[in-house]
N, C-alpha and C positions, 0 to 999 in steps of 0.2 A: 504494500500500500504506500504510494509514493506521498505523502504527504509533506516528506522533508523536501519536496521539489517543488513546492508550490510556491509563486511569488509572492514576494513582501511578507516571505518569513523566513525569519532569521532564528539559525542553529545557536542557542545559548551553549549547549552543550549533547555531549553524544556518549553514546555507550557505556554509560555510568552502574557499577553495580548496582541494584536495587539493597539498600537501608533504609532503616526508619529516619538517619541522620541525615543520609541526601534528601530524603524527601520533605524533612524540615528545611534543609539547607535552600532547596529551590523555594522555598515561600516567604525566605531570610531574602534570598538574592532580588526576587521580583516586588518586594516590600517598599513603596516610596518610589519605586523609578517611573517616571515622567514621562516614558516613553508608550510602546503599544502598550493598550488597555487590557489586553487579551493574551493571553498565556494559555499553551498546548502542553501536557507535559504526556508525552508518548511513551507508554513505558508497558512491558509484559511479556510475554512470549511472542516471537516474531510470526508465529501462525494463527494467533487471538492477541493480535495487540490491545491495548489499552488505552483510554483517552481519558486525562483530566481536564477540565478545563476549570482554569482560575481566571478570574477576572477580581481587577482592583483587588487583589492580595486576599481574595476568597474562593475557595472549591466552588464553582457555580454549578456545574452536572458533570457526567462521566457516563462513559459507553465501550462497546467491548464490537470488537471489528471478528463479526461470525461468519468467514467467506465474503458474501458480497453486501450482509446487511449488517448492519445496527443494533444493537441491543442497549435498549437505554437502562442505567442503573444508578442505584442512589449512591451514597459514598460510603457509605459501608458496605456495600458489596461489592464498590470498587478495593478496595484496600483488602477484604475478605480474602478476594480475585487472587491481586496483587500477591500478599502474603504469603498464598499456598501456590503458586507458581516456581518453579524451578529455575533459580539462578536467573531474573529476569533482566534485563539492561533498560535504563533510563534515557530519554530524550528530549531536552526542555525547547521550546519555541516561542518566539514571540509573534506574535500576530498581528497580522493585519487587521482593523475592527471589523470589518465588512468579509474579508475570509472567516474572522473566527464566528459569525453570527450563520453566516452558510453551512461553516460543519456542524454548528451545534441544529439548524434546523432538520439535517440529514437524519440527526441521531434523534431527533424529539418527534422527527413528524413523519407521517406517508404522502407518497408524491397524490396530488390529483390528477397526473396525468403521465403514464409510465408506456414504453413498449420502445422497440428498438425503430430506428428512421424507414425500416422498409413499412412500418406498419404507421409509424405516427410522419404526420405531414409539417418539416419542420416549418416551410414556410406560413403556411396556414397555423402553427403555434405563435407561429413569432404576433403575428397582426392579429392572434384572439390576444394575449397578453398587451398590446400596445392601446388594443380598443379598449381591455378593462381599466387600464390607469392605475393597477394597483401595484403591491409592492407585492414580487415574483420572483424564487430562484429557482434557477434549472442546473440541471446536473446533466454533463455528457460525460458518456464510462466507457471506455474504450478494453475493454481486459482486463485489469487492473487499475488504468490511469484513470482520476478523476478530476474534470474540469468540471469549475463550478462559475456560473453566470447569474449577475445581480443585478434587478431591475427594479427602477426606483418609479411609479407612476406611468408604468408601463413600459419606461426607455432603458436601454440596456445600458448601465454604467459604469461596471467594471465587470471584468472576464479575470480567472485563476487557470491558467492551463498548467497541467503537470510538464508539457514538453515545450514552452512557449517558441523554442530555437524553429522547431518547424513546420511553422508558421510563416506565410507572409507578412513582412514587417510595416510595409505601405500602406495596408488595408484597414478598414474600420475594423472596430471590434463586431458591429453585427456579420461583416465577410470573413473576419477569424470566425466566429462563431459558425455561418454555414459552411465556412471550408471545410472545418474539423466535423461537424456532422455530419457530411457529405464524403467525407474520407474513409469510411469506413469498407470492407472487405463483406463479399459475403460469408467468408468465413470466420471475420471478428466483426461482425455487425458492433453500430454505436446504440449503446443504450440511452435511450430520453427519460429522463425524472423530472416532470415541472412540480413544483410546493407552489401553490398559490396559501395557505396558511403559513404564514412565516413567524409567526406569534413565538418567540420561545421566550421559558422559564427557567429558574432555580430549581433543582432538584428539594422534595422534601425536608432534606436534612442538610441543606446547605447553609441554614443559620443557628445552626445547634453552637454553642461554647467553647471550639476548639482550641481557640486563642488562650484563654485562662487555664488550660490544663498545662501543669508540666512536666508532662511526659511526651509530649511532642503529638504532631497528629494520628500519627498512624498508630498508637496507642490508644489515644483516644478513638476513634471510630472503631476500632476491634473490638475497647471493650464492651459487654453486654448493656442494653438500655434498661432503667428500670420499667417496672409495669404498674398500674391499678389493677386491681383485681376485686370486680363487685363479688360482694360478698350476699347471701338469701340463706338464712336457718346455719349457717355456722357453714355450710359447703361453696368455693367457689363457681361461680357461673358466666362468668365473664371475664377476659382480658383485654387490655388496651396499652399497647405499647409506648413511651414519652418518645416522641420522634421528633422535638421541637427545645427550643429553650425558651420558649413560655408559649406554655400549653394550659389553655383554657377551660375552664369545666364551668357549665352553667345551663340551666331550661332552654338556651335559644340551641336550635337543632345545628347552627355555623357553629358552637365552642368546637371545642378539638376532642372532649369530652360530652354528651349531651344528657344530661339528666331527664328522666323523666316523670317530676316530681314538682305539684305545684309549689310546697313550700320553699325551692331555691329559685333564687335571684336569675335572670335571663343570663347575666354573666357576675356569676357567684363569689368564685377563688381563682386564680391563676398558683401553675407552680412555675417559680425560673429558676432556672440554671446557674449557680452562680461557684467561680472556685471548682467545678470538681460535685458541690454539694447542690440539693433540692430544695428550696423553700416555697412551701405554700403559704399564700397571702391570701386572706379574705378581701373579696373588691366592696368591702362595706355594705354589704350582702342583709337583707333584711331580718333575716331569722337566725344568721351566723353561720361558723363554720367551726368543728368537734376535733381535735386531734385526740386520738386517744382516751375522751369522753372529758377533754375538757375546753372551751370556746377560748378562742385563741385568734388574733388577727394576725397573726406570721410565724412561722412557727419550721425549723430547718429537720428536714425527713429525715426517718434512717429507718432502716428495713424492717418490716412487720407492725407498722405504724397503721394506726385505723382512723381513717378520714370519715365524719359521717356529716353528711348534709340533708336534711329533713329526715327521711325517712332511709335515707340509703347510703349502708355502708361499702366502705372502699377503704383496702388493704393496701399498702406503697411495699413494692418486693424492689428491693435493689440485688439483684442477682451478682454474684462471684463465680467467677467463670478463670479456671487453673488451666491455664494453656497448657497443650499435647506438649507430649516429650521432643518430638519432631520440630513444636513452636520454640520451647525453650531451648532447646540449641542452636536452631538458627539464629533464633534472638542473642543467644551468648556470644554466637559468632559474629552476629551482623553488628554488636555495641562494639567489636574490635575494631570496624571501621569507620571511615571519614565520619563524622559526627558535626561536624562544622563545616563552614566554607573556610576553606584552604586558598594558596595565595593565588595559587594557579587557576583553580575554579573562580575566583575573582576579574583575573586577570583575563580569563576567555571571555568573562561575560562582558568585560569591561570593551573587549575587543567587537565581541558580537553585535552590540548596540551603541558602540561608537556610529557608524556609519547613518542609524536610524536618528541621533539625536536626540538615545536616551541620558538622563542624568538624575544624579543621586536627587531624592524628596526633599523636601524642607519643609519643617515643622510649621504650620498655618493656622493662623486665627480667620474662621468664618462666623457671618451675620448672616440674618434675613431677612430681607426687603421686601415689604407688602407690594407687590404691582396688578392684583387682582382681589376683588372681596371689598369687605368695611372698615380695611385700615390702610388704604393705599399712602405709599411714602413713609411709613412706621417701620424701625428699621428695629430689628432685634435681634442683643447678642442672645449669643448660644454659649448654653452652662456646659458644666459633666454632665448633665442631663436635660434638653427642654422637651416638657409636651407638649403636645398641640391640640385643640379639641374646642366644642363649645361652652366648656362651663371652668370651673375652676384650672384653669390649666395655667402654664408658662405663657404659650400665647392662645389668645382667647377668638376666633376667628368668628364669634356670633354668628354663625352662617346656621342653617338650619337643616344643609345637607352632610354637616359637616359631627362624625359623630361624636360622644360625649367625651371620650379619650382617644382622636385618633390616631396620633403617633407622634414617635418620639425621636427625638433625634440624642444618639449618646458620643459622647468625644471617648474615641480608644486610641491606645498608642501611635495609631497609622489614619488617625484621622476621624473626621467625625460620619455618621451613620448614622441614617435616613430608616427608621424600623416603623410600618404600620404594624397597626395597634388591633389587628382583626378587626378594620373598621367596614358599615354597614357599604360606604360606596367606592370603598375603595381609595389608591393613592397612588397617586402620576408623577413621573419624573420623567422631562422630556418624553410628553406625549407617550410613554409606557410605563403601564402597569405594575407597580412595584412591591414586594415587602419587604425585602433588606437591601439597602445601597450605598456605596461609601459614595460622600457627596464631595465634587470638585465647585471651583469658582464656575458661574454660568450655568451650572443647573437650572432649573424652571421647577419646582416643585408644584404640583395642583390638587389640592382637596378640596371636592364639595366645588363651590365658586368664587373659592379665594386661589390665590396667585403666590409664589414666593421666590424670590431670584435670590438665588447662595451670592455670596460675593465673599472676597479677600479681604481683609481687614488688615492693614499693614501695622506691624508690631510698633 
């Protein structure tokens, strides 16, 4: 799978044994730098390769290359993968932002429109996409090679060919594009993939707490998640996995947890993540919330703990989980190596992203400027932590689409972060969908029918 041939990405590095220490080491190296937004880190067995994708210094999803499809997975079964793999070798990339939004669509979505050129009419693709206006990637696969094409409002604006040398170099990118369609053998017919749904997301567990554990990540996501477990006459009858770092329990059927019990609150108690450890908080919930048979408004879990909300009880099992003999020796083995970035691993990377015009972060003071809603020109710093919401919050947007908490912004080491709040309508960051995003100067944030522009606050 030719991926390291694709243009406008650059080899950070190659062939790296797989450790938990490289694998920290590449989240150490793409941490602060200025450059692509989009980070590939290619790594597995060379017959089921492996894809992470980090974006702004977070695991955003991961997929596993089966023959000629896709398999999307969340990050613990990437690392799971990883883990029990045999001697796998590492690949870190920097991407282009509009290559990295095309693979990741490959791997989250099915084409609407699939068959190889003698069956699909590419001309007639071309001019149904140009009359929709919309935004469209098409994938031509030749064997092995995959060329991916990006169209913004119907017009094609940038081409990925795995071979770009043979090509004409004179031509528009729509005559690259029918050449290489056209070039095909009937023996190695091209395959067509159009995705007119280009929408992609974060995988489920891409804002779990990894950052505060330290034991590095790939420790973290191996280890076992804890559970609820509803509890009816002393036997249990239900589980529910935490697959979040604030995981919601409440009557409204959106919590992450749903009661179904009139005496709790629509949104009762949240647990977060915090350190390593679990704390349930009651959200001021009208009838309270029991640890253990005694009402408590926060209160930090530990295993065999019984949560009861009106009528219904709930067990917190934090499971211990003794890695195989097979685990702990690799593990013995693999803490013998690189654990850090080394000068050399430095030094490549320094070279890599010389030419892209990456450079070391600097530490940033961001504000928010109202430019939409009921406080246009109100300009508000941002704490260790600001809410946002219509009632009691940090900033108070009076809007009435705008819900009672609905999100937060928190300042971590590497910047500050945009976290909606499970709100009812949702939260926009540059015209997309969002629930965790490290925020740069120029953002556009939108909730409800308020407006808010990040900016730089010079120290």
């Amino acid at each position: 799978m030719p991926l390291v041939q694709l243009p406008r990405t650059k080899t950070v590095f190659t062939h790296r044994p797989y450790s938990p220490g490289v694998i920290d080491s590449s989240f150490e190296l793409v941490k602060g730098q200025a450059g692509p937004s989009g980070w590939i880190l290619l790594s597995g067995e060379s017959t089921h390769p492996l894809l992470l994708f980090i974006l702004q210094n977070n695991p955003y999803a991961a997929a596993q290359v089966l023959g000629n499809q896709f398999k999307t997975l969340n990050l613990r079964e990437y690392f799971q993968i990883l883990a029990s793999q045999s001697q796998p070798q590492l690949t870190l990339l920097a991407a282009n932002p509009i290559l990295f939004k095309c693979l990741l669509v490959m791997t989250q979505k099915f084409p609407t429109t699939a068959g190889t050129t003698d069956l699909v009419n590419i001309e007639s693709l071309l001019q149904q996409i140009k009359s929709s206006g919309k935004e469209v990637m098409v994938c031509l696969r030749r064997a092995e090679a995959i060329n991916l094409f990006y169209f913004m409002k119907g017009n094609l604006q940038e081409a990925f060919f795995a071979d770009p040398d043979s090509l004409s170099k004179d031509s528009s990118i729509e005559d690259q594009f029918l050449e290489y369609a056209y070039g095909g053998k009937p023996s190695a017919p091209v395959t067509v993939q159009a995705y007119y749904d280009v929408q992609v997301k974060p995988v489920e567990d891409s804002d779990l707490a990894w950052q505060e554990w330290s034991g590095g990540i790939v420790e973290y996501f191996l280890r076992p998640r804890p559970e609820l477990v509803f509890l009816a006459g002393g036997e249990s009858v239900e589980k529910k996995v935490i697959t979040k770092s604030r995981f919601l329990i409440g009557r409204n059927q959106e919590c992450d947890l749903a009661i179904n019990d009139t005496i709790a609150s629509r949104e009762h108690a949240i647990i977060r993540e915090t350190m390593g450890r679990f704390v349930l908080e009651d959200l001021k919930s009208r009838n309270g919330t029991l640890v253990n048979g005694k009402k408590t408004s926060s209160a930090t879990l530990a295993d065999g703990d019984e949560i009861r909300i009106g009528d219904c009880r709930i067990m917190f099992v934090e499971k211990s989980q003794e890695p195989s003999k097979k685990q702990k020796a690799d593990l013995e083995k693999l803490d013998t190596t690189v654990m850090r970035l080394d000068d050399a691993l430095l030094a490549e990377a320094a070279a890599a992203l010389s030419s892209s015009g990456g450079k070391p972060g600097k530490p940033v003071v961001l504000e928010l400027e109202a430019v939409g809603g009921n406080s246009v020109g109100t300009h508000y710093p941002l704490k260790d932590k600001t809410v946002i919401g219509r009632t009691k919050t940090d900033i108070n947007t009076n809007d009435a689409k705008t819900s009672r908490h609905h999100a937060a912004i928190e300042r971590r080491e590497d910047g500050y972060y945009f976290i909606d709040l499970k709100s009812t309508n949702g939260s926009f960051i540059n015209d997309r969908e969002v629930r965790t995003q490290r925020l740069v100067a120029g953002d556009l944030i939108k909730i409800g029918d308020s407006s808010f522009k990040v900016i730089e606050v010079n120290p």
